[in-house]
One Martini backbone bead per residue (centre of mass of N, CA, C, O) as a GRO file, in nm:
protein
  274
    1UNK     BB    1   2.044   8.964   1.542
    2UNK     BB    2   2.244   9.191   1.520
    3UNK     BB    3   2.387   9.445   1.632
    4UNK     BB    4   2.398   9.773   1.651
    5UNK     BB    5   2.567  10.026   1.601
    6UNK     BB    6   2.595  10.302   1.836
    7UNK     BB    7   2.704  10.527   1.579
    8UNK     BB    8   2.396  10.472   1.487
    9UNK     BB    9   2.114  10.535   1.401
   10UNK     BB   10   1.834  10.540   1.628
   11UNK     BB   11   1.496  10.558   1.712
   12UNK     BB   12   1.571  10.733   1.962
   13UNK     BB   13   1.677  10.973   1.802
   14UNK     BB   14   1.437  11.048   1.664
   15UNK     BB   15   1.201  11.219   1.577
   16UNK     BB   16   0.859  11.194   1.624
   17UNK     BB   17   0.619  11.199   1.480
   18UNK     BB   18   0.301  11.342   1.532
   19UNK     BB   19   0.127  11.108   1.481
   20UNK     BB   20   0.238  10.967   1.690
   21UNK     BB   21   0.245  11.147   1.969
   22UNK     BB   22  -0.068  11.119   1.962
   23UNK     BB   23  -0.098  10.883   2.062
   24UNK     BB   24  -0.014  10.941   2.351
   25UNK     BB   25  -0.115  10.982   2.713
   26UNK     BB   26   0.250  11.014   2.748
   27UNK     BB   27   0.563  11.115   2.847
   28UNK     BB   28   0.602  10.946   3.109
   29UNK     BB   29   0.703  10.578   3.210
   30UNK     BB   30   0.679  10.317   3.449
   31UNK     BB   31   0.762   9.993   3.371
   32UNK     BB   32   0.695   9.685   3.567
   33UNK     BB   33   0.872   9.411   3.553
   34UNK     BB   34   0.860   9.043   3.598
   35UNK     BB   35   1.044   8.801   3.601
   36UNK     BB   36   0.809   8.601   3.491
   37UNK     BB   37   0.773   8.723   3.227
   38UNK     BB   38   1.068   8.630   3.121
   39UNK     BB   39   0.956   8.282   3.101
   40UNK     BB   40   0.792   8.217   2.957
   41UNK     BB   41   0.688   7.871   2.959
   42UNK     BB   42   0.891   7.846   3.184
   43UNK     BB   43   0.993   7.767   3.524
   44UNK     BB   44   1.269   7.924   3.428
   45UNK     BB   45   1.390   8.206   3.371
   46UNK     BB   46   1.485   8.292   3.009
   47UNK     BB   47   1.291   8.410   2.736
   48UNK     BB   48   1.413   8.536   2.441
   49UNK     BB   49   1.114   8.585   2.301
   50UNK     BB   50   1.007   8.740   2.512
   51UNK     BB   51   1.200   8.966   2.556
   52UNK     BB   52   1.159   9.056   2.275
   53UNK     BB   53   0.847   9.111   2.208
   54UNK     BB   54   0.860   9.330   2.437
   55UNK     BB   55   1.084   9.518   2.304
   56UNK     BB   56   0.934   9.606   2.056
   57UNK     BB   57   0.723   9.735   2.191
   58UNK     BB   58   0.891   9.967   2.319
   59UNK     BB   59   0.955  10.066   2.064
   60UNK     BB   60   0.735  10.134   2.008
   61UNK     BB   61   0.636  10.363   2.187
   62UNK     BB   62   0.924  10.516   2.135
   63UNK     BB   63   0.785  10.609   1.864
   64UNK     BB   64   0.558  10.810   2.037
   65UNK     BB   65   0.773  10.982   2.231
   66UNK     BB   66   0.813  10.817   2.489
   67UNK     BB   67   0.936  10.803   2.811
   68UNK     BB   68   1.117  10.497   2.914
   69UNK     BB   69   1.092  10.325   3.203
   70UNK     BB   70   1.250  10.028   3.384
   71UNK     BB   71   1.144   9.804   3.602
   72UNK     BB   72   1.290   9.466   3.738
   73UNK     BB   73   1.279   9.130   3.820
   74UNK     BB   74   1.382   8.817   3.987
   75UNK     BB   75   1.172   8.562   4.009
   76UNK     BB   76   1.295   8.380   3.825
   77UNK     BB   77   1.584   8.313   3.941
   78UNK     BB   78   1.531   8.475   4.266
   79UNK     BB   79   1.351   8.406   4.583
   80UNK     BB   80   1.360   8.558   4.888
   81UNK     BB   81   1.143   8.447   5.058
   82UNK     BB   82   1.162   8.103   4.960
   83UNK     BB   83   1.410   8.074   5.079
   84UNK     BB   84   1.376   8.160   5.376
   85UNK     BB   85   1.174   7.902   5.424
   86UNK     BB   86   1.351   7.687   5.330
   87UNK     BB   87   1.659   7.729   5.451
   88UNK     BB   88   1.710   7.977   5.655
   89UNK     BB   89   1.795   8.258   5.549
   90UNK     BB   90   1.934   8.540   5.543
   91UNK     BB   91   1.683   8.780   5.459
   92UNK     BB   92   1.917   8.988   5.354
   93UNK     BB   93   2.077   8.801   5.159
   94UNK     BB   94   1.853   8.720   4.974
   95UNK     BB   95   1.796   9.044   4.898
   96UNK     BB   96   2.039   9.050   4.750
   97UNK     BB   97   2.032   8.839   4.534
   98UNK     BB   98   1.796   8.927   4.403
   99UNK     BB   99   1.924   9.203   4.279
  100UNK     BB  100   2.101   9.053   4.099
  101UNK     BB  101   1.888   8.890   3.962
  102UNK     BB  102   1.778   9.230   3.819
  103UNK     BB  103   2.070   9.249   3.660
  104UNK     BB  104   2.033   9.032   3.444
  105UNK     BB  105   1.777   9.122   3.363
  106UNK     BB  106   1.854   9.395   3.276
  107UNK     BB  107   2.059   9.296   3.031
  108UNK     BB  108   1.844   9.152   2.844
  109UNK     BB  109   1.682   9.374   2.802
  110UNK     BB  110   1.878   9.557   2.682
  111UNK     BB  111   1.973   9.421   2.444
  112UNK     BB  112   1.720   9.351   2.302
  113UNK     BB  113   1.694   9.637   2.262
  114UNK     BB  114   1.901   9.708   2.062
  115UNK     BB  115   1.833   9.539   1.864
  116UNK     BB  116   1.592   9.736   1.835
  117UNK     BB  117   1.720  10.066   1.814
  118UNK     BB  118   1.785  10.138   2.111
  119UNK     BB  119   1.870  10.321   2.346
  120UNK     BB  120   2.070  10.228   2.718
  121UNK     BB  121   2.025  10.214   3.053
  122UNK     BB  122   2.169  10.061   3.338
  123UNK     BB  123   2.068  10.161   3.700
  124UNK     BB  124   2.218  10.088   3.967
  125UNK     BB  125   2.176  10.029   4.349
  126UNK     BB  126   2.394   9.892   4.293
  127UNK     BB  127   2.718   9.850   4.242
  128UNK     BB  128   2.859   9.783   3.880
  129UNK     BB  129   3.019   9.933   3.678
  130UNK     BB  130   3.090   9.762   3.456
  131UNK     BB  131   2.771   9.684   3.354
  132UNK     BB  132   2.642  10.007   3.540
  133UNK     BB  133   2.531  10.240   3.641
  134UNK     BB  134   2.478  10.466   3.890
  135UNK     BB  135   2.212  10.595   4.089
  136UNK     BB  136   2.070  10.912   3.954
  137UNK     BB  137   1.847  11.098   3.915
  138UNK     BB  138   1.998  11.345   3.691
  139UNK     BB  139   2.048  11.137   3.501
  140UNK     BB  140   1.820  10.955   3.440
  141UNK     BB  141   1.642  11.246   3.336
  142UNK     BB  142   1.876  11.266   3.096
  143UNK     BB  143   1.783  10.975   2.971
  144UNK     BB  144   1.514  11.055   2.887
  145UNK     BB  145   1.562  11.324   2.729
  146UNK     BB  146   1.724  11.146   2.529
  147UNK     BB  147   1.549  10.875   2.465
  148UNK     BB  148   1.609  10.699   2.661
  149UNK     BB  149   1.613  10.366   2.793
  150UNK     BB  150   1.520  10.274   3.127
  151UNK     BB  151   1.708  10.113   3.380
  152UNK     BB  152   1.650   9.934   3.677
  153UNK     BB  153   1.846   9.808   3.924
  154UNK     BB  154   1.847   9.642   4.271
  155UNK     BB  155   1.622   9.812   4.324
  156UNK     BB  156   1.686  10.029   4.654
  157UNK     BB  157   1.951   9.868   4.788
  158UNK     BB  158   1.732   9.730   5.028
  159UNK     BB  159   1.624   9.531   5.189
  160UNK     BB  160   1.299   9.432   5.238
  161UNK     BB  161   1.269   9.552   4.944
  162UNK     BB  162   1.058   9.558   4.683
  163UNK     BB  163   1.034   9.646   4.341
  164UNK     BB  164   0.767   9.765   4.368
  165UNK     BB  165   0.870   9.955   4.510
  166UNK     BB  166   1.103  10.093   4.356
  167UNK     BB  167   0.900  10.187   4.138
  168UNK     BB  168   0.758  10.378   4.272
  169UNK     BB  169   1.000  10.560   4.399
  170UNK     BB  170   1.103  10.609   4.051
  171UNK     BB  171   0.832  10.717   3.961
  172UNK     BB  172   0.835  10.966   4.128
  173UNK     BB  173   1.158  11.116   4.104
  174UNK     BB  174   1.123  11.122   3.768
  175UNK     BB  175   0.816  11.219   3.703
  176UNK     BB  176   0.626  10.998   3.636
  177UNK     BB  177   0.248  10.977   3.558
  178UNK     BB  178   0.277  10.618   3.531
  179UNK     BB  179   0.209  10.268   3.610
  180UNK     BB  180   0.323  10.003   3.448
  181UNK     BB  181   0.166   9.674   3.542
  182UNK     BB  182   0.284   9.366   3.467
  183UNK     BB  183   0.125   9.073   3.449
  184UNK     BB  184   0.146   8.722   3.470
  185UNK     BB  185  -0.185   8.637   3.335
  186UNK     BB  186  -0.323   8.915   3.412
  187UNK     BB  187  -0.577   9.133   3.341
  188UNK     BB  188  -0.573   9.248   3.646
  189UNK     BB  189  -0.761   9.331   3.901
  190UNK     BB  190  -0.899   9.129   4.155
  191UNK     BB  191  -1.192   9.012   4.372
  192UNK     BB  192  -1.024   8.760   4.368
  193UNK     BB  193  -0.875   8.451   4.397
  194UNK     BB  194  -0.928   8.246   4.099
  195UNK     BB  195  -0.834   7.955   4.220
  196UNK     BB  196  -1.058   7.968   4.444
  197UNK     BB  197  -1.246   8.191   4.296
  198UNK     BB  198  -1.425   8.141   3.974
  199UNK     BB  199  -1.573   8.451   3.988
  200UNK     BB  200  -1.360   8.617   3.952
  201UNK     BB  201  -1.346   8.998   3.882
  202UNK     BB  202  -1.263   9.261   3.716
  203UNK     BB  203  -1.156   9.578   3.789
  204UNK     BB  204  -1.122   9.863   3.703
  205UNK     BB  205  -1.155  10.043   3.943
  206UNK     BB  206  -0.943  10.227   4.226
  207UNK     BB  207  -0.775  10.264   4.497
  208UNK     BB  208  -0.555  10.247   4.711
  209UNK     BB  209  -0.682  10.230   5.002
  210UNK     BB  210  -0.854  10.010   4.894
  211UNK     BB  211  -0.639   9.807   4.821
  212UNK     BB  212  -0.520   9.762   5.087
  213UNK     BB  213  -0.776   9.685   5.266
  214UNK     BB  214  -0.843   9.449   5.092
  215UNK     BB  215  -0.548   9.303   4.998
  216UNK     BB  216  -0.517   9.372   4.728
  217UNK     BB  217  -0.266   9.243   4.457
  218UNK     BB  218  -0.045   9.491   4.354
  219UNK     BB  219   0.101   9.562   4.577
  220UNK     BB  220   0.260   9.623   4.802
  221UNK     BB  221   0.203   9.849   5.079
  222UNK     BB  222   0.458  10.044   5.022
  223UNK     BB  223   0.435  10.089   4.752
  224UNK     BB  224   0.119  10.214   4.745
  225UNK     BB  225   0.144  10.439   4.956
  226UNK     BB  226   0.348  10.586   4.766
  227UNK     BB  227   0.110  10.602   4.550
  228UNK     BB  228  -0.106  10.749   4.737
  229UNK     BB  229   0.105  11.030   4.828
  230UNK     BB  230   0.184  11.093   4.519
  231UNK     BB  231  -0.051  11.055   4.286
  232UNK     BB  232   0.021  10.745   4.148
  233UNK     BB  233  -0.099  10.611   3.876
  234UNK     BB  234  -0.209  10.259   3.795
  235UNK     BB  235  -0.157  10.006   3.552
  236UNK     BB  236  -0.323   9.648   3.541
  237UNK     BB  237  -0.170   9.416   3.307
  238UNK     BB  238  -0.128   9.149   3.087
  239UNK     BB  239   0.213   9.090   2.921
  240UNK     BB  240   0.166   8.882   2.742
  241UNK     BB  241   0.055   9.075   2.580
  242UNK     BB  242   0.236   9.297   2.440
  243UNK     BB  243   0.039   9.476   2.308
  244UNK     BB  244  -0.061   9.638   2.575
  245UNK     BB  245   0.170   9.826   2.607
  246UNK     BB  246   0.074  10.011   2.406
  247UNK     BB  247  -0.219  10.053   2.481
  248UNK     BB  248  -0.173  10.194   2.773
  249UNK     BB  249   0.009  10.447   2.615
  250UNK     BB  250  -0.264  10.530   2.465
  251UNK     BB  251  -0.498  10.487   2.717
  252UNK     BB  252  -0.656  10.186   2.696
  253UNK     BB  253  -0.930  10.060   2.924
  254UNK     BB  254  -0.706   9.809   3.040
  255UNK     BB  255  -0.760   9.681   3.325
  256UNK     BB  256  -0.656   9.825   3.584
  257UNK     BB  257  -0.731  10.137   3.761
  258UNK     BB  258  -0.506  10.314   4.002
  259UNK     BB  259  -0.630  10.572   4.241
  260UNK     BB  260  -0.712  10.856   4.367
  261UNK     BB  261  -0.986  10.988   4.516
  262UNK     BB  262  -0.936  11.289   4.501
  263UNK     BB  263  -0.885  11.304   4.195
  264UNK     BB  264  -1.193  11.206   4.139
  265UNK     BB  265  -1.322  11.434   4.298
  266UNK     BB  266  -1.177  11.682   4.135
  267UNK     BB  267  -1.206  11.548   3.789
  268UNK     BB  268  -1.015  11.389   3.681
  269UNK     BB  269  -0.912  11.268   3.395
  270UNK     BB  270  -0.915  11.014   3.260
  271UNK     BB  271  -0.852  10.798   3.043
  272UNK     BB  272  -0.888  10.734   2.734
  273UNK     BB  273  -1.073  10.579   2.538
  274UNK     BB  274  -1.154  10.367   2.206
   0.00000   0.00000   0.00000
């Protein structure tokens, strides 16, 4: 399909209708997408069916009127700690590779939402100036304000930190209400590993710090605290079926809710379920 030219009406461009709007149960959300999710079933790389069937998903929620920001990871292409341990590569320079494959994976997924009519910008944590914007919080939250899907790419562009921190961090930042994390194959947070117990059951809801204390495998620790700091809930779903990211965005109650404690001992109103 040929990209529509720039200066052509796109779907994010117009006002979303009321029926779309009640559709949705938040007004923005951060979808963190990790680069295995755009390999279908490749062993490795990009799969362009894979990555269009997500984009037209996203284009249906922003069709909801939803603004949607979106962090992507680089696992597909460079995975910077299986360097670090297969050829003893410093550390440091993994994760700056690492964030590259990360501008790659941004760049494609922008093509792809493009193609499919929605308006979008990719602001890295990395100068890339060619290729992306440098990334602004008052920026970032002016291209969500007017219907731009955000692509952050680049990590937090500091060594150390995974793009789940990124996700986290971003997510605050921009004042995201919950973050969408797409797993590969993984249905949500499960009570134990399935390779090792196959009757591993899948938690429906947990808090950040149970999530940490367990060492469920939701995000890193970093990543976890920095959303159990600022009562940020995490939805936790399969992305393998892209139907699900509308599923998430309108509300309905599939994969693990990750939030806190006290947001729940206070009352607050749960995600509505269908």
């Amino acid at each position: 399909m040929p990209v529509r030219p720039l200066d052509s009406p796109l779907v994010s461009s117009t006002a979303p209708s009321a029926t779309a709007s009640s559709l949705a149960a938040f007004d923005r959300v951060l979808l963190k997408l990790s680069g295995e999710a755009l390999m279908g079933d490749q062993d490795y790389g990009q799969d362009p069916r894979r990555i269009d069937a997500i984009a037209r998903a996203i284009r249906d929620v922003c069709d909801m009127g939803v603004e949607v920001a979106i962090v992507v990871g680089g696992g597909n292409i460079y995975r910077g700690m299986e360097e670090v341990a297969r050829l003893g590569m410093d550390r440091a320079s993994a994760d700056y590779a690492g964030m590259l494959a990360t501008v790659l994976n941004a760049l494609s997924v922008q093509d792809a939402l493009e193609r499919h009519g929605i308006y979008t910008r990719v602001l890295s944590a990395l100068e890339i100036k060619e290729v992306a914007e440098p990334y602004i919080r008052r920026r970032a939250i002016r291209h969500l304000e007017k219907k731009r899907v955000v692509i952050f790419a680049g990590g937090t562009g500091n060594p150390f930190f995974t793009t789940d921190t990124a996700a986290a961090l971003r997510a605050c930042e921009i004042g995201a209400e919950t973050i969408l994390m797409g797993k590969n194959g993984v249905e949500g947070l499960l009570d134990a590993d399935p390779r090792i117990h196959a009757e591993a059951k899948l938690i429906t809801e947990i808090s950040h710090r149970e999530a940490i204390e367990r060492g469920l495998k939701v995000m890193d620790t970093t990543a976890l605290s920095l959303c159990m700091e600022n009562d940020m809930p995490i939805r936790v779903f399969n992305v393998n079926d892209e139907r699900n990211i509308v599923r998430v965005t309108r509300g309905e109650t599939i994969g693990t809710l990750v939030r806190t404690r006290s947001a729940i001992a206070a009352g607050a109103p749960r995600e509505p379920a269908t």
